[in-house]
Each structure stands twice: as structure tokens, then as C-alpha cells.
C-alpha positions in Angstrom: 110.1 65.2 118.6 106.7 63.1 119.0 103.7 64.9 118.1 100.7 65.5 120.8 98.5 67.6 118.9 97.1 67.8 115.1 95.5 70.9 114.5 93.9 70.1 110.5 92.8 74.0 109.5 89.9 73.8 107.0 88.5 76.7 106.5 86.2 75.7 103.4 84.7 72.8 105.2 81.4 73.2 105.2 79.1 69.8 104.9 79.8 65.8 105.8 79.9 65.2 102.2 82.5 65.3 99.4 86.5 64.9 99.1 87.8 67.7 101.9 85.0 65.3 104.5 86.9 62.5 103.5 90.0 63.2 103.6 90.3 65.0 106.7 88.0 62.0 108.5 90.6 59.5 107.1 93.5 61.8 108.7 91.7 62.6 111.9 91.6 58.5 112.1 94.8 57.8 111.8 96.0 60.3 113.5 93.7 59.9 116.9 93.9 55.9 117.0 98.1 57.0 116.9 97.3 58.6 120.2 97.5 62.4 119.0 95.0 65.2 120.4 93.3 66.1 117.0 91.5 69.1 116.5 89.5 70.1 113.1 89.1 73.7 112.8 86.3 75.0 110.7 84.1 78.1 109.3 81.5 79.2 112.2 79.1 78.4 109.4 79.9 74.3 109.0 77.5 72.2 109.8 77.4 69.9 112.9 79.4 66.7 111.8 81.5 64.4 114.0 85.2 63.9 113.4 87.5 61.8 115.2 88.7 64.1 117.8 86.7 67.4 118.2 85.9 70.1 115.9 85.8 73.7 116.5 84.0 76.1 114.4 85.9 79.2 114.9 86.4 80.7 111.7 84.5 83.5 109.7 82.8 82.1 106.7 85.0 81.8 103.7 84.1 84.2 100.7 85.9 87.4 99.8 83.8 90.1 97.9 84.8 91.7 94.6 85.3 95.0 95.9 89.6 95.6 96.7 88.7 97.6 100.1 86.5 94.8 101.0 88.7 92.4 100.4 91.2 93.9 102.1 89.2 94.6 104.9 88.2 90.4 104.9 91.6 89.5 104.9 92.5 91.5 107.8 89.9 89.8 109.5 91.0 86.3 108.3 94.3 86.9 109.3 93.2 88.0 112.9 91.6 84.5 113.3 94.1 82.3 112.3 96.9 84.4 114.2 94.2 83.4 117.0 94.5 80.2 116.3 97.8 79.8 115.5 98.9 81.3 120.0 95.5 79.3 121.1 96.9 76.1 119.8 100.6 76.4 119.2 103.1 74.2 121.2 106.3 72.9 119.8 104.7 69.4 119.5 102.2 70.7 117.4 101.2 70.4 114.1 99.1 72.4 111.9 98.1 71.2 108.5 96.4 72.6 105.7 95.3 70.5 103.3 92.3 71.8 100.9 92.1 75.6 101.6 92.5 77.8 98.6 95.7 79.1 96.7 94.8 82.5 97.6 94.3 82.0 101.3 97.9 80.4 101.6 99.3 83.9 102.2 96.7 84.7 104.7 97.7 82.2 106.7 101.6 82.1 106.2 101.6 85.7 107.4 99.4 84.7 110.4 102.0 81.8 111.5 105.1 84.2 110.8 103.8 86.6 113.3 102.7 84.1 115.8 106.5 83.2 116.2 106.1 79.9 114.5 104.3 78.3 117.5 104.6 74.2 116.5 104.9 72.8 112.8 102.9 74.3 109.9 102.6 71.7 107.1 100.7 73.1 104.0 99.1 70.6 101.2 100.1 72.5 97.4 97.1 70.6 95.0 97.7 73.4 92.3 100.5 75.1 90.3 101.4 78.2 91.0 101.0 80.7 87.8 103.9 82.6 86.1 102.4 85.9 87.2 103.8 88.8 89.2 100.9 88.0 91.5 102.1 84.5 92.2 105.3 85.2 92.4 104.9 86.7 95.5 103.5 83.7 96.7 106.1 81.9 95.4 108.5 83.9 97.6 106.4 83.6 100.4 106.5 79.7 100.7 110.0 79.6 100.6 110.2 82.6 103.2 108.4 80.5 105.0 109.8 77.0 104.4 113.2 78.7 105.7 111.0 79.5 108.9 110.4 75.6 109.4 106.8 75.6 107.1 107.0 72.0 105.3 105.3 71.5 102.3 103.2 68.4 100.7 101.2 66.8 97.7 99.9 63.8 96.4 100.6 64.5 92.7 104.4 63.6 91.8 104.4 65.7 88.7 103.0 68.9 90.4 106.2 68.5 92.9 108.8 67.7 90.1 107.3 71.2 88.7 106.8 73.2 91.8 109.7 72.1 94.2 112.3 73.6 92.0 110.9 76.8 91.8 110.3 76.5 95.5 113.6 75.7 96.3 112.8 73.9 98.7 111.4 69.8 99.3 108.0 68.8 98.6 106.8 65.2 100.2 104.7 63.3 98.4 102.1 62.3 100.3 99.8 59.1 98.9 95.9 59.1 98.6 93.6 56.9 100.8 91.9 54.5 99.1 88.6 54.7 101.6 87.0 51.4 100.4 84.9 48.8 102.3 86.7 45.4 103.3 84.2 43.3 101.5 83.8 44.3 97.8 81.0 42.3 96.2 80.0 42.2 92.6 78.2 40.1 90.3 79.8 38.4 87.8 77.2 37.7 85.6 76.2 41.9 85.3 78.8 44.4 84.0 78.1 47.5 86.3 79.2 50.8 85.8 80.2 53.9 87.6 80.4 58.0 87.4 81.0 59.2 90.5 81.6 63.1 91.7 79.8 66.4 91.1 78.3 66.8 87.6 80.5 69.1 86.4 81.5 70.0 82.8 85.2 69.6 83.4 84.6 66.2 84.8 83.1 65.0 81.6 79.6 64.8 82.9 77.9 66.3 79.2 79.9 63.0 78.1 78.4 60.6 80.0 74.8 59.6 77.4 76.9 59.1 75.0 79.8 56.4 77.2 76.4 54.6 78.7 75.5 54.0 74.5 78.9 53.1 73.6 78.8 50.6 77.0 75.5 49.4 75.6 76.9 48.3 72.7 79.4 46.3 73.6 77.0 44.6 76.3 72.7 45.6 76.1 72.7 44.1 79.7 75.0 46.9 81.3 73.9 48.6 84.7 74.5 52.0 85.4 75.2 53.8 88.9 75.8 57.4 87.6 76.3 60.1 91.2 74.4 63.5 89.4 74.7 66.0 92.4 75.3 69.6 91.7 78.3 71.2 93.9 76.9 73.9 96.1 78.9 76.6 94.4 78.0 76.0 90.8 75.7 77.9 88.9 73.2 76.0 86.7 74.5 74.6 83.4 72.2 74.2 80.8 74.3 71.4 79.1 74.7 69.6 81.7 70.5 69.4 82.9 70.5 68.6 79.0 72.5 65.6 79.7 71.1 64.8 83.3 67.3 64.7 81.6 68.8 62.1 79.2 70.0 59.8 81.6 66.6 60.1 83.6 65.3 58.8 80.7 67.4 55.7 80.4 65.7 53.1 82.7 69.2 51.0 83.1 70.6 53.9 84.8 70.6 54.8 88.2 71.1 58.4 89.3 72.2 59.5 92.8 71.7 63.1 92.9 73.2 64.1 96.5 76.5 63.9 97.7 77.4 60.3 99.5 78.7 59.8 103.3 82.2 58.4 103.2 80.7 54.5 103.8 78.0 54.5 101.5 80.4 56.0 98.9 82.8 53.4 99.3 80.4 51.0 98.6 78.9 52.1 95.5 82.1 52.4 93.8 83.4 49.5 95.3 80.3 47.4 93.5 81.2 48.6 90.3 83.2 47.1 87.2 83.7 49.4 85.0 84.7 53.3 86.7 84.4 56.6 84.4 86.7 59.2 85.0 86.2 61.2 81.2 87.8 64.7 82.9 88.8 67.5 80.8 92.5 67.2 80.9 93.2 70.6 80.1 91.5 71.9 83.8 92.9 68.8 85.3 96.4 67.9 84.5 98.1 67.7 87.3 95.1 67.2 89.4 95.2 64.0 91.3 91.6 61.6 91.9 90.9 60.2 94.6 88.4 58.5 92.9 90.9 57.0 89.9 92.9 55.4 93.2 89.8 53.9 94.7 88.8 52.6 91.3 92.1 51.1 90.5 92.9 49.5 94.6 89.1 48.1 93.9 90.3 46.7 90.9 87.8 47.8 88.5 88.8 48.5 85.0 89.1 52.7 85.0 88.3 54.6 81.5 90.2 58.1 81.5 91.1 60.7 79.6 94.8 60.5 78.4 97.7 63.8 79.1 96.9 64.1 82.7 97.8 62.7 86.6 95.7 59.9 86.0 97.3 58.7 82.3 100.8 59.1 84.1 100.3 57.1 87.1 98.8 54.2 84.8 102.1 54.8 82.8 104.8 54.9 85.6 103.3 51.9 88.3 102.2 49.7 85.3 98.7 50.1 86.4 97.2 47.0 84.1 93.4 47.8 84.6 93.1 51.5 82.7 92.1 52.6 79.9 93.0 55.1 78.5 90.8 57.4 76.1 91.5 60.8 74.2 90.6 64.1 75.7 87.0 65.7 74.1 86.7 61.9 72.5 84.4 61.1 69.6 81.6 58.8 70.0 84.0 56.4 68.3 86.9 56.6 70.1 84.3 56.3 72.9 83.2 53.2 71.7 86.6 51.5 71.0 88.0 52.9 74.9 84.5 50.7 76.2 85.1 48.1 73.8 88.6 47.7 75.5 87.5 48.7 79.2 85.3 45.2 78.7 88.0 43.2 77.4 89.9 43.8 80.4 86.8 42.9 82.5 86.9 39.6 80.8 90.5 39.2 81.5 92.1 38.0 84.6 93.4 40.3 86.9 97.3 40.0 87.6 98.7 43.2 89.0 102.5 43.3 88.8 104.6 44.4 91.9 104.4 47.9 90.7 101.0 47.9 90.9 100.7 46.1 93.9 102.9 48.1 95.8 101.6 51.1 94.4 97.7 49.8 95.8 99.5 49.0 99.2 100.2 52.1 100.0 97.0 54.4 99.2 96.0 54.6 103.1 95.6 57.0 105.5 97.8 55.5 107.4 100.6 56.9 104.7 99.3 59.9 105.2 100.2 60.4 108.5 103.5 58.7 108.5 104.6 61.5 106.3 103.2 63.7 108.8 104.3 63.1 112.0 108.0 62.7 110.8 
């Protein structure tokens, strides 16, 4: 059956800026210029952005107190919004997908769609394992409750799904991960640029980042740097990390943007850039996927990451010529050698095998909602 309506359910959407933005604009793209009614449904607290379609802000603000009762009490009230939204919106060429709300809402919402009588398709996006605990394990029965009830289940990181489906017991599709880039990329050959882009965050290797601009230094005094220093709206201050953001203001070769980035302008400055940092703790992200690693790589910039997670293994399996790869928690020197290497490959030519190339081809949004609508 075609689909009429997508109903994208994003309940921690709260600002134009940032990965969930991006991702559900590239969706709501493809999936409007396919002809589909799309509807993004968000906290009543979101701010006023334009997606492709129309957006609806019909959902309490997401938080849940520390308190059990309260909690219990928020929940309740959760689940009476999405079973609202679930009969307002429901038709059986509908589909609702979920693709960045937390692990423990999942069960909020699966119970919500149960008791709605399964009104159209439910297709939920699974970014994080799922815990050996008797807490999870509930969820775990849950999904596949609810997968025999016609839920569908996606990611984008292969090795999550090789872990997750077969305690599922049921299919995972993997979806890929748009490359949201301008057409035009433009850099200078004669000036080696580069690029940390994201939240400064301590698990994305942001206290590492003084010490990759000297090792870069040394392998080239002329270096540029486009560092993105933004603090996420729900961390706390980290003294570390304003340790390390005061050194970088003091480096006048390096150029800090500290706010988040519309999707255009973000494209851009990535896509200007030779060299892309990507130092992440691989211990908090090992299965994670980037988005920002597949931009870097379809740009074809040279990418410096941390080895043992997603990122390592994707360079490993689709031949990915333009990474580097660098140990987790690395030493100055073992900094220096992965730069001293990240500009050797800059000086090389670039020759992507059909792996690679096929692998690039196929980061769009596009891809996305193939796997969707099927």
C-alpha cells in the first residue's frame, strides 16, 4: 500500500539547530517532494521553525522528575497525548516514525499505539543498545510484542543491528545517513584547514582539541582552524572543557563558532574543510553512528578518529581510503603521528574504490525514505 501521510513524532525537538533539526528536515524533504502529507509533531514548548510540511506542537514538554509518583503521574500524561495522536492521525496509509526520542520513552509510546488499535504503520529508529538489565528486558519484550503487532524497526549503525536484532527476534533495516552537504564544495589548496564540529562535550574529545591544533601545527605552522565550541542546552558547565575553550581563544589561527549552525551554513563550513576531527571517547560511543564522520568522508576530507568504534568499523568494512585512524585517550604523540598521517593523505590523490564510492552514493535522504515507505 502507497503511503499518504508521514507523521515524524519528536518529542525532544525543541530548536532549528543540531542533528534531530537535520535529520527530520532532510526526511520531511524527501518525503513531501514524494508527494506524502508530512506532519512533524513536537513539544508545546519548541520553538517556531518551518519544516517541509507543517508542524504541530502538541506535546507536553519532555522531562520526567526524580520523584517515582511523579514520574508515574508524567507518563500517564505522556501516554494520553500520543494515544491522542496516534486516533487523530491514524489511517492505514499512515506512517508514524520515531526517530531520536529517548530509550525510555519507547515504552510510552508502544503502549499508546497498542491501545489505539494499531491505526497505520509505527516505525521506530533504535540508536542505542538495550542493557542486560531486568528493566530493559521488559523493553526488550515490548518491541517484539510489538513488532508481532506490525511495529517495524530501524537504524543506521550495522553493528548495533547485528547485536540487537537477534535478541529482538525480529528484523532491523538499516537505514543510511544523509550526507547534508552543499553542491559546490570549495577549498583552497594552498591552506590546509581544519574542522571540529558538534557540541563541546567531553565525550566528543573536545578537552583534546589544544593539544590536535599543536600537533597540526607542527606538521604545517600555516594551518587554519574552524573549531564549532557551543555548549548543548542540557549540559551543565565543565570546568575542563572552559579550560580548554579559553586556550583555543587564545590561539589567533583558530576560529571558534560558539552557537549551533542552521543546516546550510553547517554544510558549508565542513564542507570547506581538509582535515575533519572526530577524537570521540569510544567507550560512550561505540556503536554510535556520526553524521558528521559521513559528511566528512562524502566531502572527501581526510577524517582523524578514534579507533574501536562505528566510525573505525565503517573505514574498515567500505574501504574508506581518507581516515585515519587514532587510539582512544591518545598521547600527544600518537596525536602527532595520526596528524602527521591525516596530512599525508591530504597530499595524496584521492581515488575512492567502488566500495567507497558506493558506500558515498548512498548517504541521502532520499535512502532514507525508500526504506520507509516500503
Amino acid at each position: 500500500m502507497l503511503l499518504s501521510r508521514l507523521v515524524m513524532i519528536c518529542p525532544t525537538l525543541a530548536d532549528h539547530g543540531g542533528h534531530e533539526f537535520d535529520y527530520t528536515s532532510a526526511v520531511a524533504s524527501a518525503s513531501a517532494a514524494d508527494g506524502v502529507e508530512t506532519i512533524t509533531v513536537t513539544g508545546k514548548n519548541a520553538e517556531d521553525f518551518s519544516l517541509p510540511g507543517r508542524v504541530e506542537k502538541t506535546l507536553p514538554p519532555y522531562g520526567y522528575p526524580p520523584s517515582p509518583l511523579a514520574r508515574a503521574l508524567t507518563a500517564l500524561r505522556r501516554f494520553a497525548a500520543y494515544l491522542t495522536l496516534f486516533r487523530r492521525h491514524g489511517a492505514e496509509d499512515a506512517l508514524f516514525f520515531v526517530h531520536s526520542a529517548p530509550q525510555n520513552e519507547l515504552p510510552v509510546m508502544l503502549f499508546a499505539w497498542l491501545c489505539a488499535l494499531r491505526p497505520g504503520r509505527l516505525t521506530l529508529f533504535l540508536r542505542h543498545d538495550i542493557a542486560e538489565t531486568w528493566a530493559k528486558s521488559i523493553l526488550i519484550r515490548l518491541l517484539a510484542f510489538a513488532h508481532n503487532a506490525g511495529a517495524r524497526y530501524v537504524s543506521d549503525s550495522d553493528s548495533l543491528i547485528e547485536n540487537l536484532a537477534p535478541r529482538l527476534g525480529c528484523p532491523i533495516a538499516l537505514l543510511p545517513i544523509p550526507a547534508l552537504l552543499p553542491k559546490d564544495i570549495e577549498r583552497d589548496a594552498g591552506i590546509t584547514v581544519c574542522g571540529y564540529f558538534g557540541a563541546r562535550r567531553r565525550q566528543k574529545g573536545f578537552a583534546l582539541l589544544p593539544a590536535l591544533a599543536t600537533a597540526a601545527k607542527k606538521q604545517d605552522a600555516q594551518t587554519r582552524f574552524v573549531f564549532q565550541a557551543y555548549r548543548h542546552r542540557e549540559d551543565k558547565v565543565d570546568v575542563g572543557l572552559e579550560a580548554a575553550l579559553s586556550d583555543l581563544r587564545k590561539n589567533d589561527g583558530i576560529r571558534l563558532i560558539e552557537h549551533v549552525l542552521d543546516t546550510e551554513n553547517f554544510g558549508r563550513e565542513l564542507a570547506a574543510c581538509d582535515i575533519i576531527l572526530i577524537p570521540y571517547d569510544s567507550g560512550f560511543y561505540g556503536e554510535a553512528t556520526s553524521g558528521i564522520f559521513v559528511m566528512g568522508v562524502v566531502a572527501r576530507a581526510v577524517v582523524v578518529v578514534t579507533d574501536g568504534n562505528w566510525m573505525a568499523r565503517q573505514a574498515g568494512r567500505h574501504a574508506l581510503g581518507r581516515v585515519v585512524l587514532m587510539p582512544n585517550n591518545p598521547t600527544p604523540a600518537q596525536m602527532e603521528e595520526a596528524l602527521r598521517a591525516a596530512f599525508e593523505k591530504r597530499r595524496q590523490p584521492d581515488a575512492p574504490g567502488p566500495a567507497e564510492k558506493a558506500w558515498c552514493e548512498s548517504q541521502t535522504a532520499k535512502g532514507i525514505w525508500k526504506i520507509l515507505s516500503i
